[in-house]
C-alpha positions as a Markdown table, in Angstrom:
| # | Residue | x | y | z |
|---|---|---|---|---|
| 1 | Unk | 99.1 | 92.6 | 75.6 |
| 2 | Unk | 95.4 | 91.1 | 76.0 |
| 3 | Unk | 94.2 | 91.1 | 79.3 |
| 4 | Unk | 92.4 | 87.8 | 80.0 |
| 5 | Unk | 88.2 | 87.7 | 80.1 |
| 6 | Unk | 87.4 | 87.6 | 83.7 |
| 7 | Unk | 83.7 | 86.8 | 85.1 |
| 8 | Unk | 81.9 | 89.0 | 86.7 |
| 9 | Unk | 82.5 | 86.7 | 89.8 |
| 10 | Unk | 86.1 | 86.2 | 88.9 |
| 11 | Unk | 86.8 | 90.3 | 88.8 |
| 12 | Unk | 84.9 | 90.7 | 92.3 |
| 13 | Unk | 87.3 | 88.6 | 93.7 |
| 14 | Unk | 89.6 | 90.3 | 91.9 |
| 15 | Unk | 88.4 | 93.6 | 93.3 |
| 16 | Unk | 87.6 | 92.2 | 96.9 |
| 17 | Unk | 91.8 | 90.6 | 96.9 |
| 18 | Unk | 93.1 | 93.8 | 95.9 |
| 19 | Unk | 91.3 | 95.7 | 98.9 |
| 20 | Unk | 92.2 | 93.8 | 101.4 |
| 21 | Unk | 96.3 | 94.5 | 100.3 |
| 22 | Unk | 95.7 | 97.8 | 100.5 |
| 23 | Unk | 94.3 | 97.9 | 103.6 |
| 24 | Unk | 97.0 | 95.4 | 104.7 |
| 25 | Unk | 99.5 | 98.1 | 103.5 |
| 26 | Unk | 98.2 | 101.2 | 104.7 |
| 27 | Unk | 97.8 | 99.3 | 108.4 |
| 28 | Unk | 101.3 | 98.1 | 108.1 |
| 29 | Unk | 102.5 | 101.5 | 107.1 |
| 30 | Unk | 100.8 | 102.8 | 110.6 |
| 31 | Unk | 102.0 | 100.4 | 112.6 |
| 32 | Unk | 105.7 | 100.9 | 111.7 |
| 33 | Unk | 105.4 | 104.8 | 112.0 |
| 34 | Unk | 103.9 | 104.2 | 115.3 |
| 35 | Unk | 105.7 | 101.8 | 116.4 |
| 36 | Unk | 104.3 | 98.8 | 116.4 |
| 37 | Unk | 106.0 | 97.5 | 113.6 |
| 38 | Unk | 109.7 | 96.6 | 113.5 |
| 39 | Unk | 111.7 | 97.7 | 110.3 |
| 40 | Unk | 114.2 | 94.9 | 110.3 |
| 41 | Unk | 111.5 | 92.6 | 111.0 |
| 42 | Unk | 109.2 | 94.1 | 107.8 |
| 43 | Unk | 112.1 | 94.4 | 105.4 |
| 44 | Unk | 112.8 | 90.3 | 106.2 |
| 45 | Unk | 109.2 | 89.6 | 105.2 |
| 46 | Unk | 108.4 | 87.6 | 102.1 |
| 47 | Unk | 104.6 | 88.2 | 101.7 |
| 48 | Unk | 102.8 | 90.4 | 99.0 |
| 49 | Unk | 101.4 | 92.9 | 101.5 |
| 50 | Unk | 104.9 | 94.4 | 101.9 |
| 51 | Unk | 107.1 | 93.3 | 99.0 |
| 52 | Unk | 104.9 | 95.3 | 96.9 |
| 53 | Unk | 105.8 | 98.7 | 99.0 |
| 54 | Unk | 108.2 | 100.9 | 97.6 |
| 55 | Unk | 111.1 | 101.4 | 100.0 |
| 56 | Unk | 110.6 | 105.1 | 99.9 |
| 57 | Unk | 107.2 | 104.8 | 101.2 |
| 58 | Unk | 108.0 | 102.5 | 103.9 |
| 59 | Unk | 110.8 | 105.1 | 104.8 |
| 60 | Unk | 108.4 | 107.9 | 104.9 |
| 61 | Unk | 106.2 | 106.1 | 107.2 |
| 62 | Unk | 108.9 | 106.3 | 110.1 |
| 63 | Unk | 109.1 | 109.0 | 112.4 |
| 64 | Unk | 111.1 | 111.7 | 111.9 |
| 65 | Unk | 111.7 | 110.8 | 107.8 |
| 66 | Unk | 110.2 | 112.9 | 105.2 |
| 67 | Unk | 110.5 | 112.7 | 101.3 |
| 68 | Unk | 114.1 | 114.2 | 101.2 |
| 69 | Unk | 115.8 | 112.0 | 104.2 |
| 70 | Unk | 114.4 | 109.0 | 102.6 |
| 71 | Unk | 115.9 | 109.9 | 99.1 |
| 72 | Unk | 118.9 | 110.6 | 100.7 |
| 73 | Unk | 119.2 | 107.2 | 102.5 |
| 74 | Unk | 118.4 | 105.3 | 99.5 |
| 75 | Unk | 121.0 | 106.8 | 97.3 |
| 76 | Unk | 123.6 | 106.4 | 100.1 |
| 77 | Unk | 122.0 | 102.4 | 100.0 |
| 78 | Unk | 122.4 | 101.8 | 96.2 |
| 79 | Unk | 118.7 | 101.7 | 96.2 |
| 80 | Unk | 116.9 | 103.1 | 93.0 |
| 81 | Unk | 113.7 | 105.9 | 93.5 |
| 82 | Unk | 111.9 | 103.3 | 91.9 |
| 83 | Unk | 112.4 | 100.2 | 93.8 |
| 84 | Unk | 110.5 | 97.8 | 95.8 |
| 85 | Unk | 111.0 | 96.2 | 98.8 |
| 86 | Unk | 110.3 | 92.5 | 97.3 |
| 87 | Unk | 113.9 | 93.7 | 95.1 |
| 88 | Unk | 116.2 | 94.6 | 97.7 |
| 89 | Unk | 118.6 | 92.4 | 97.8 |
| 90 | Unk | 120.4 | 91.4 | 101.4 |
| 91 | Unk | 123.4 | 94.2 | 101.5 |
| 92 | Unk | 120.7 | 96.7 | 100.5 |
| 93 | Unk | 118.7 | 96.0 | 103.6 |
| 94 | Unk | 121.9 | 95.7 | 105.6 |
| 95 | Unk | 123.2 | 98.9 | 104.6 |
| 96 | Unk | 119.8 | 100.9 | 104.8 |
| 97 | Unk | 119.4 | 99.7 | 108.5 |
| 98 | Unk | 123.1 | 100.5 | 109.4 |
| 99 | Unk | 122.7 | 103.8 | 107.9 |
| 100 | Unk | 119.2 | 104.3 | 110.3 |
| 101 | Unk | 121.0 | 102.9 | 112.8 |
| 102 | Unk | 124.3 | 105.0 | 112.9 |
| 103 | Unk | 122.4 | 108.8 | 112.0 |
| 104 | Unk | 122.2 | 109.1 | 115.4 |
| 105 | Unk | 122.4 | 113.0 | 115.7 |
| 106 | Unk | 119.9 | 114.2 | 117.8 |
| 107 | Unk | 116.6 | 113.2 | 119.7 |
| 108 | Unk | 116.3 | 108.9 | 118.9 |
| 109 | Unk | 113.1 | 107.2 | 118.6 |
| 110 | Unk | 113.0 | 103.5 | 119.9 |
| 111 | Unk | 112.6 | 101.6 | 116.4 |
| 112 | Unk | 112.5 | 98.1 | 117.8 |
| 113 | Unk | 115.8 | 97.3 | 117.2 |
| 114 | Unk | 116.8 | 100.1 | 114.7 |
| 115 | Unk | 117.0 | 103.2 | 116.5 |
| 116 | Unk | 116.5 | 106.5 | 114.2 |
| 117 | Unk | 117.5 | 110.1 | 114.7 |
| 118 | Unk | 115.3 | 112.9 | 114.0 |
């Protein structure tokens, strides 16, 4: 595949666009592991900021889940290693925050309206 010839001013943009995502991101991911952030709320986003997130990393980025947990989840959610959140479909996003919801085994963290057990 040929990439298309971009201008100098065209791939600054480019460059600038793309910076501004990942900051975007990284903020967002932040937010939800402090907090600030709901997890319902993010996964019902449409925009580019999250859908391009892998659902792993936005699980990592709550309290109390590491690499392992967040594996775990997904498989139990149908969800591939691989996926993002822009292709989960609707029972995937159910079933992910029913399983945060119901691993309640422990000390809970407040997660907006999904609570999740460390």
């Amino acid at each position: 595949m040929v990439t298309p010839s971009l201008t100098r001013a065209q791939r600054a943009e480019a460059t600038r666009r793309a910076v501004a995502l990942r900051r975007e991101r990284a903020s967002l991911l932040q937010n939800l592991g402090q907090g600030r952030e709901n997890l319902q709320e993010v996964l019902e986003r449409k925009d580019e900021v999250v859908g391009r997130i892998r659902v792993q990393t936005l699980l990592k980025a709550l309290p109390g889940i590491g690499p392992i947990r967040s594996l775990r989840l997904m498989r139990q959610a149908g969800i591939s290693e691989r996926r993002r959140v822009t292709g989960l479909g609707p029972r995937q996003k159910e079933r992910l925050l029913s399983l945060l919801s119901s691993s309640d085994r422990g000390t809970t963290h407040a997660q907006g309206s999904v609570r999740i057990s460390v």
